[in-house]
C-alpha positions in Angstrom: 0.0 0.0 0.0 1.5 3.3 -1.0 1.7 6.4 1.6 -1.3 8.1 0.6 -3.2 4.9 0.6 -2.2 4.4 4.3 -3.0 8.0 5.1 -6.6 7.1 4.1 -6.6 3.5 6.0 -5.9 5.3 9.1 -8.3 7.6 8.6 -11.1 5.4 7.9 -9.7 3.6 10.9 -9.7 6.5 13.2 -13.0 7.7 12.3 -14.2 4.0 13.4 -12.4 4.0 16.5 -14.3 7.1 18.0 -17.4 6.2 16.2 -17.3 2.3 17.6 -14.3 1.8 19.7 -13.4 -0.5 17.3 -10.8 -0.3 14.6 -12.5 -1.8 11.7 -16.1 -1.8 12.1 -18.2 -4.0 9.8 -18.7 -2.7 6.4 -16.7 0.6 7.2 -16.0 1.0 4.3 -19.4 0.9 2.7 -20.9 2.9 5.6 -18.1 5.9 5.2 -18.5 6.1 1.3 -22.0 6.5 1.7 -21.3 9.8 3.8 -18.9 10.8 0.7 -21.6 9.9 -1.4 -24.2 11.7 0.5 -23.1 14.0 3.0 -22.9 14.1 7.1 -24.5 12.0 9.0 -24.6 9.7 12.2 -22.4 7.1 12.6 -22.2 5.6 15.8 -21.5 7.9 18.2 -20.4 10.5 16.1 -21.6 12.3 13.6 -19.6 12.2 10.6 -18.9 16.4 9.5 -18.8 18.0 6.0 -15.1 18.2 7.5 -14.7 14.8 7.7 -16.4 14.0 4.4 -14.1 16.3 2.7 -11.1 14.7 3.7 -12.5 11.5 3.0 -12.8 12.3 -0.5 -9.3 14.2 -0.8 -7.9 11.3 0.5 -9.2 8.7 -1.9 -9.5 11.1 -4.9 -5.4 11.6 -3.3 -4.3 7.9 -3.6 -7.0 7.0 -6.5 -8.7 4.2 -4.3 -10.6 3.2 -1.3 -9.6 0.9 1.7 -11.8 -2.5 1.8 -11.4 -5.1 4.9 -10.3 -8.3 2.9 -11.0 -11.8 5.5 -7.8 -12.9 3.9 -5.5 -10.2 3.4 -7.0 -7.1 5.9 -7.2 -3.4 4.9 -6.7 -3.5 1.3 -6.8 -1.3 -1.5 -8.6 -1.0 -4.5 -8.9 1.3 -7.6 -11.4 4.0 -7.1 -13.5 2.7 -10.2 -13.7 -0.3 -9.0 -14.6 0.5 -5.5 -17.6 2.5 -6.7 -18.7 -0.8 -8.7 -18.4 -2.8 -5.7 -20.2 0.1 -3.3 -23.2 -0.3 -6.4 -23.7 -3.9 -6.0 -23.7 -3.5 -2.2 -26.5 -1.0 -2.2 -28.5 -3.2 -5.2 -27.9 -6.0 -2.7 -29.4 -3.9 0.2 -33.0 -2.9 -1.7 
């Protein structure tokens, strides 16, 4: 994972730690994309700024991905494009 990638991986992971007091909550990923996607809102115990969700997106717009939790291999990253495919089947999933 290159620097900028890891900048956004502890992010994501910090943002879950005072939202959960965990480091990786489930679907993290999904659930901060979807405050990129659509602006603040509660998470937790926090509630996720316009702050926040700009540096979310500077950060992955930055390193041209997103962080996914992989079973096998942990945080991992992925190219943006196909982040946003995954995050669409997710949400079809889901309705």
């Amino acid at each position: 994972m290159n620097p900028e990638a890891e900048r956004l991986r502890d992010y994501m992971f910090d943002v879950s730690e005072e939202a959960w007091c965990a480091g990786w909550m489930t679907d993290l990923e999904y659930d901060l994309w979807s405050a990129v996607v659509a602006g603040p809102h509660e998470y937790g115990r926090l509630r996720i700024t316009s702050e926040e969700v700009n540096e979310l997106r500077k950060l992955a717009e930055t390193c041209g991905g997103w962080i996914v939790f992989d079973d096998a291999a942990g945080e991992t990253w992925v190219p943006l494009a196909e982040w946003k495919e995954r995050y669409r089947a997710k949400r079809a999933e889901n309705f």
